[in-house]
N, C-alpha and C positions, 0 to 999 in steps of 0.2 A: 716176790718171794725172797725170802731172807736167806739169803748163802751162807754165813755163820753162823745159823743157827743150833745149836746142840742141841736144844731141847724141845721141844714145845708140844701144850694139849690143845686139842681141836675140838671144835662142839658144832651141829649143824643147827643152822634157825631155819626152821618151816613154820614160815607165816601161812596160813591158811588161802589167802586172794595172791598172791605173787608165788616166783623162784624162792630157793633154798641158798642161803647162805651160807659161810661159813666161818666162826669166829675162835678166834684162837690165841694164845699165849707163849711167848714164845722163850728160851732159857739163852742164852747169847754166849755165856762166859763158862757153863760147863754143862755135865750130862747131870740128869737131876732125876727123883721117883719120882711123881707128882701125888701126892696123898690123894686118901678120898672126900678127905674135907675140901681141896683144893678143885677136883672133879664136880663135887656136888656143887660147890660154890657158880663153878664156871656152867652146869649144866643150867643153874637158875637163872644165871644172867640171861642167858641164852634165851630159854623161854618168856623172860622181861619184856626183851629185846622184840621177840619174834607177833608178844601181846600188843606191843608200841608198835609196832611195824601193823597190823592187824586194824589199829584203834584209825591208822594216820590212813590207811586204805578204805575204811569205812568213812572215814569224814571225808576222803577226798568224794566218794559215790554218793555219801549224802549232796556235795554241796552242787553235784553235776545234776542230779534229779532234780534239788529246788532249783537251780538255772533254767532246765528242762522245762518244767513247770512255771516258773514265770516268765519264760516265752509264749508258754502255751496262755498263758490269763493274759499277759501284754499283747497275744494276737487277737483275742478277741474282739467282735465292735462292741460288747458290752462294759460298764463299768463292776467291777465284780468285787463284793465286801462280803468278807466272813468277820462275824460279829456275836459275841455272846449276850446278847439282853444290851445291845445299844452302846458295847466296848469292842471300840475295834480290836482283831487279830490280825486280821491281813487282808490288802487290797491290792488291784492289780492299777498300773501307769494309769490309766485311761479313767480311775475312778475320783483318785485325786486332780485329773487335768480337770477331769467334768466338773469337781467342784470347789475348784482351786486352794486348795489345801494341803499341806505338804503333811507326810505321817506324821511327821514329831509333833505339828500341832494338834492331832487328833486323839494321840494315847493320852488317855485316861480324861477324856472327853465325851458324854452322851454324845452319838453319832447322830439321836434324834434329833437332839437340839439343834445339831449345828448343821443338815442338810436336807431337813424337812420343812417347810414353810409355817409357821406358826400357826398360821388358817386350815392346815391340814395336817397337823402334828395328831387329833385326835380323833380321825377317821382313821389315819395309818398306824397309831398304836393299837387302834381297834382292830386291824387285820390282821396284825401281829400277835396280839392275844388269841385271838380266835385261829391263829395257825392256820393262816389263810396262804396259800402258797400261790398266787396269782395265773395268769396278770391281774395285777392293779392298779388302777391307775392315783396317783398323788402329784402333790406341788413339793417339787425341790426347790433348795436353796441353796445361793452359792456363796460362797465365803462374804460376798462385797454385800450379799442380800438380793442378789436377783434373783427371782422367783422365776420356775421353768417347770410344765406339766414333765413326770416322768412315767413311764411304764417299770414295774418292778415282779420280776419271778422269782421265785423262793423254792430252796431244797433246804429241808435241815439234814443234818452229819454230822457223824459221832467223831467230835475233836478231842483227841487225847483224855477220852472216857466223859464227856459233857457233850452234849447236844446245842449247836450250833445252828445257825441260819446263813444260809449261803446266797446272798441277793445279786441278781442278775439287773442291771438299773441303767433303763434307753433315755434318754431325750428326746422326747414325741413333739417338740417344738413347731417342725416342719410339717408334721401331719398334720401337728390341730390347724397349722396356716393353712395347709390344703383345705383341710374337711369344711372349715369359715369359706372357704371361697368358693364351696360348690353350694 
């Protein structure tokens, strides 16, 4: 608090998600009117202020949600790809480990191309077209070109007003060695 002060106007910011502040102006050297130009001036900063404060609280909650969230897709044992017509949006850890692929090399990449086996590229765009939501089973493929059977389930979802497909995608590797061995 300012002990010399003579003058000064105060304005409250109430940001909507937090406390109230308070900002203010202060005259040091004498006693002064504050006009209403000077008033309205300071009421608008005020509210600027209280919108910025407002904006930096909502990003900080967005960015705790998507954390949230991609713990929750990093915990799962699936690989998980949401994808518009074969362009990635977003995938969780475990989908790029599965097919060794880091994101950067995949935006703006047919995801068909590069993690579907060529010998089963047109069985799985056929399930695709036909909005086949699984399981089903196809040949993946990993970045070096090893081919591996996978199981794949499908939700679509309304992403930011477009319809999506949300793939849930196993490596059946182990089973099919079982299922050959009985």
């Amino acid at each position: 608090i300012l002990t010399d002060a003579r003058s000064g106007l105060v304005c409250a910011i109430h940001p909507k998600l937090n406390e109230s502040w308070l900002l203010g102006v202060v005259q040091c050297r004498e006693l002064r009117e504050w006009s209403d130009d000077e008033r309205s001036l300071l009421g608008e900063i005020s509210h600027r202020i209280a919108d910025a404060f407002n904006m930096l609280m909502l990003l900080d909650g967005l960015r705790s949600s998507e954390k949230r969230l991609r713990q929750l897709a990093n915990a799962s044992w699936e690989a998980i790809v949401i994808h518009d017509h074969g362009q990635l949006i977003h995938a969780n850890d475990l989908f790029y480990d599965l097919f060794r692929y880091s994101e950067k090399e995949l935006i703006h990449q047919s995801l068909y191309n590069c993690i579907i086996a060529p010998g089963a590229l047109h069985h799985t765009l056929k399930q695709i077209d036909e909005n086949q939501l699984g399981p089903y089973e196809t040949i993946g493929m990993k970045k070096d070109g090893t081919e591996f059977p996978m199981e794949v389930r499908v939700r679509l979802m309304d992403y930011h007003g477009i319809k999506v497909r949300v793939g849930a995608i196993r490596d059946i590797s182990d089973r099919k060695h079982k299922e050959e061995l009985l």
